[in-house]
N, C-alpha and C positions, 0 to 999 in steps of 0.2 A: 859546512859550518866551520871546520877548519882554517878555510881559505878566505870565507867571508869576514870573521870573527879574529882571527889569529888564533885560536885556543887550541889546549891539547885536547888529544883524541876523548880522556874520562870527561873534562869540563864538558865537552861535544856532546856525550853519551848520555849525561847529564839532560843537556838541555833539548835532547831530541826526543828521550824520553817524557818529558813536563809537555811537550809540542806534541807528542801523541796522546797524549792525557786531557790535556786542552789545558794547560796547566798554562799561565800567561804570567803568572807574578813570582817572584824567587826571591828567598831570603837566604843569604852566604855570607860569610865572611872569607871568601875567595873575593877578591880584590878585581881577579881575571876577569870574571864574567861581565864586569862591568861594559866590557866590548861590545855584549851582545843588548845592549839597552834599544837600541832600535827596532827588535821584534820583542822583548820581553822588558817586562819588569823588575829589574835589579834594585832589592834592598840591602845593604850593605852597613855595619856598622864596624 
């Protein structure tokens, strides 16, 4: 995810976590994650 995404290793940890959960939608105001919209749901305000 790293490599895929650009993100740092916590944001990673993060969303590997939600991906073992079967967690698909994510609300943040981390700006980052937005990289990862491709496999997940990024809401952001």
């Amino acid at each position: 995810m790293i490599g895929r995404y650009g993100l740092d290793t916590s944001d990673c940890l993060i969303l590997m976590e939600a991906a073992r959960l079967g967690v698909r939608s994510v609300v943040t105001m981390d700006r980052d994650l937005l990289r990862a919209q491709s496999d997940f749901d990024i809401y952001t305000w």
